[in-house]
C-alpha distance (Angstrom), angle and dihedral (degrees) to the residues before:
residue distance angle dihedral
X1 . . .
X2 4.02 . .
X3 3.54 122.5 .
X4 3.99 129.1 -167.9
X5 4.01 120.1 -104.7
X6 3.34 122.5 -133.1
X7 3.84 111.6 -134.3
X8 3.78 88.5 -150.6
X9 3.62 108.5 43.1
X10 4.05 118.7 110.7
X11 3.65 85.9 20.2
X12 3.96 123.6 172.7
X13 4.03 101.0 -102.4
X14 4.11 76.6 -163.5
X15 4.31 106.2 97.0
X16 4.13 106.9 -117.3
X17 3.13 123.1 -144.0
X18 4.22 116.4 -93.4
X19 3.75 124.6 -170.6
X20 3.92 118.4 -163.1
X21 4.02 109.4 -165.9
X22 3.83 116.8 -168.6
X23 3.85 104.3 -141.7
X24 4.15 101.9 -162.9
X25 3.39 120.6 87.9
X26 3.65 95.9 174.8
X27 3.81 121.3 135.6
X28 4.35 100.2 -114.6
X29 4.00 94.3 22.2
X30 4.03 124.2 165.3
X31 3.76 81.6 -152.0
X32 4.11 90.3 100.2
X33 3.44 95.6 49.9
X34 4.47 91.8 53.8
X35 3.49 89.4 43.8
X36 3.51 96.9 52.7
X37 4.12 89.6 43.9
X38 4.24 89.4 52.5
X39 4.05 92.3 42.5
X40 3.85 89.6 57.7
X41 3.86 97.7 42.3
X42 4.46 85.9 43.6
X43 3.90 76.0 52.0
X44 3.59 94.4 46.2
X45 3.90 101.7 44.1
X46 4.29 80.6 63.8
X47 3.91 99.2 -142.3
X48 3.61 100.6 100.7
X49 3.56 139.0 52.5
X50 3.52 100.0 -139.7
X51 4.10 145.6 -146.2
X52 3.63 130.9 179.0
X53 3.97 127.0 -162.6
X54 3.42 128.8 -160.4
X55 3.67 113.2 -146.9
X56 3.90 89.4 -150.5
X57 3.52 82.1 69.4
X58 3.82 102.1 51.9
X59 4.14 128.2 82.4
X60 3.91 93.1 -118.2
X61 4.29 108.5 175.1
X62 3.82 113.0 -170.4
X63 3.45 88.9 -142.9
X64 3.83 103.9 99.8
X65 3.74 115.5 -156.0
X66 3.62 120.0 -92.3
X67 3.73 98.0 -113.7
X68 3.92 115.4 73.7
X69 3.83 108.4 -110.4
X70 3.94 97.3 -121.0
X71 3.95 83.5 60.3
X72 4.00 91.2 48.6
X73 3.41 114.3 15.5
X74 3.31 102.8 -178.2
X75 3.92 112.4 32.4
X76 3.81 134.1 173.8
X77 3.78 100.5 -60.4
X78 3.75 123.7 -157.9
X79 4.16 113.6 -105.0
X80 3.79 95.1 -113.8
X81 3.95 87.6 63.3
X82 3.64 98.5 52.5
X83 4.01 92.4 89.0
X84 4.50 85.6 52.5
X85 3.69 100.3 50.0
X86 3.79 99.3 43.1
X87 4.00 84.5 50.1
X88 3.60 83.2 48.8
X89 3.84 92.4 45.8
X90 4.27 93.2 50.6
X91 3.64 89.1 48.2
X92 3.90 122.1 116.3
X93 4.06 82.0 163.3
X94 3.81 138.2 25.9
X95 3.71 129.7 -173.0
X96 3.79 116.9 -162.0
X97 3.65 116.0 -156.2
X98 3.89 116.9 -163.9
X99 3.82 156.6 151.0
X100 3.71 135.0 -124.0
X101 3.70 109.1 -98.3
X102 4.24 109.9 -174.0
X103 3.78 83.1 -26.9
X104 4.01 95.8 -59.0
X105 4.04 131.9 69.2
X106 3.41 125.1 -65.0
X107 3.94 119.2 -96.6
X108 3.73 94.8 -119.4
X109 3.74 91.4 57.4
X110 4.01 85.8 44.8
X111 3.68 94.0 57.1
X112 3.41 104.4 45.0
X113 4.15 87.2 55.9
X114 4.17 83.4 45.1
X115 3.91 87.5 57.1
X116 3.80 99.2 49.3
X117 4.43 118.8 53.7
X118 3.98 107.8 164.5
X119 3.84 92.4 30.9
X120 3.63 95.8 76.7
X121 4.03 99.6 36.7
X122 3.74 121.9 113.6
X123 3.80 90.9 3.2
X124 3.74 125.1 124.6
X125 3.83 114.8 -124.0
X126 3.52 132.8 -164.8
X127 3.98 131.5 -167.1
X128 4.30 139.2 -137.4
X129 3.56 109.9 -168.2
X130 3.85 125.0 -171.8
X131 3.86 135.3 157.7
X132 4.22 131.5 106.0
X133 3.65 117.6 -48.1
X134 3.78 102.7 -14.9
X135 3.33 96.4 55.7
X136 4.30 85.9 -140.5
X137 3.63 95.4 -63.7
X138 3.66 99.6 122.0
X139 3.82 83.5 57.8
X140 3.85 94.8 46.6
X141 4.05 90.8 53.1
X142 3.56 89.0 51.2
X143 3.69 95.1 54.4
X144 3.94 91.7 43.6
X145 4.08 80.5 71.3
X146 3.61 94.9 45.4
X147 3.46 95.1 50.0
X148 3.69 95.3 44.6
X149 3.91 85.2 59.9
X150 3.23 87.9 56.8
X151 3.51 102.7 52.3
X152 3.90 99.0 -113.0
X153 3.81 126.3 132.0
X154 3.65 114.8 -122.2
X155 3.81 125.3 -156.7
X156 3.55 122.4 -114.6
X157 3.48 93.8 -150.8
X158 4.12 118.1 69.9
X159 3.52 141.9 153.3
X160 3.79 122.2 -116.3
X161 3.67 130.3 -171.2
X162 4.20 115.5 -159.4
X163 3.31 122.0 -178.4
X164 4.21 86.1 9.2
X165 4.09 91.7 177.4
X166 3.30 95.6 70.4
X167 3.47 94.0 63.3
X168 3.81 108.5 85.1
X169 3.68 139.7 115.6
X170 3.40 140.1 -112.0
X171 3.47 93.4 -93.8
X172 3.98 91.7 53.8
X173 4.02 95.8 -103.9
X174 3.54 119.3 128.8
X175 4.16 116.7 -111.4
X176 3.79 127.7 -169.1
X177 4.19 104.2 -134.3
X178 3.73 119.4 -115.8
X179 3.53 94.6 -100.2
X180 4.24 93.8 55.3
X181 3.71 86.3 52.0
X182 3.99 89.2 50.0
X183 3.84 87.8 50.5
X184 3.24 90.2 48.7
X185 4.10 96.2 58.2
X186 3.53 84.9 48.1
X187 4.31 101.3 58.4
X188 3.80 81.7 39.6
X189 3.60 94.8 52.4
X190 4.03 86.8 47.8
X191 4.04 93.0 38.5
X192 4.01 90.7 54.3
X193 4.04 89.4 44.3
X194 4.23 92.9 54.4
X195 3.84 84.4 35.7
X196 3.62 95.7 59.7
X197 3.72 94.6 37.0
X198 4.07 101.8 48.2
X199 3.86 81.4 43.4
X200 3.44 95.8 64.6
X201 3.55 94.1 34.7
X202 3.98 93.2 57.9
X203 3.83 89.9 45.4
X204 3.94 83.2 60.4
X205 3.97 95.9 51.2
């Protein structure tokens, strides 16, 4: 006999904690406008108290300290990153939004992951994609390895936005289509289900 699960049942009633990081640093980027859009429907879907950082706002040197991160996890950090890794530290959740770049992530995004190790293990993350044809999901398989490194759970479920500039109303302001905002309830749905679960398994290590 097989029976379907219910990704919300015996849910935490207490908010977790969700981190949305904006990925694109670039000068004229959409990335704002999604990250703004997935913040209020996070905010919206009421199981997660949540954050968002914009990496355009955080110190993030390419230089990489000289010690490899599973040696020392958590090395002297420049000031400007402080605000990004305690985010990162509170999270249960994180939601990356981002573009295509050349058909991979952009480096900003990939250097704030390089600086942080045990921040993103044993947490559930989930994805927004947006850009032309793609719809950012050249980016999102790219971070489903990265992750998987380093030991996080992606979601399979995401929400991806291609050609995102054709999607604005009559008076000129940009709206997500019903069936983004549907995908969107779904990946949160999912996200809050890992959340909660990895949380409590963590508190139990």
């Amino acid at each position: 006999m097989t029976t379907d699960t219910n990704p919300n049942q015996n849910l935490k009633s207490d908010p977790l904690h969700l981190t949305v990081i904006l990925g694109s640093v670039r000068e004229g980027r959409f990335g704002p406008v999604v990250a703004d859009w997935i913040t209020e429907q996070a905010t919206a879907h009421g199981a997660f108290e949540v954050t968002t950082v914009d990496l355009a706002d955080v110190d993030l040197p390419p230089a990489l300290p000289a010690t490899p991160p599973a040696l020392d996890p958590d090395p002297e950090r420049p000031a400007g990153m402080a605000p990004l890794t305690r985010a990162l530290d509170d999270a249960d959740a994180i939601v990356v939004v981002t573009p295509d770049y050349n058909r991979s992530i952009p480096a900003s995004l990939k250097t704030a992951i390089d600086w942080h190790f045990t921040q993103w293990q044993r947490k559930a993350i989930g994805f927004v994609g947006y850009s032309g044809a793609s719809g950012g999901i050249l980016a999102i398989e790219h971070l489903r390895q990265i992750f998987g490194e380093l030991q996080a759970h992606t979601i399979r479920d995401y929400v991806s936005f291609p050609r995102y500039y054709q999607h604005f109303d009559e008076t000129g302001a940009w709206a997500a289509p019903d069936d983004q905002e549907a995908a969107a309830k779904a990946m949160l749905d999912e996200l809050h289900w890992w959340a909660e679960t990895l949380h409590h398994a963590r508190r139990r290590m």
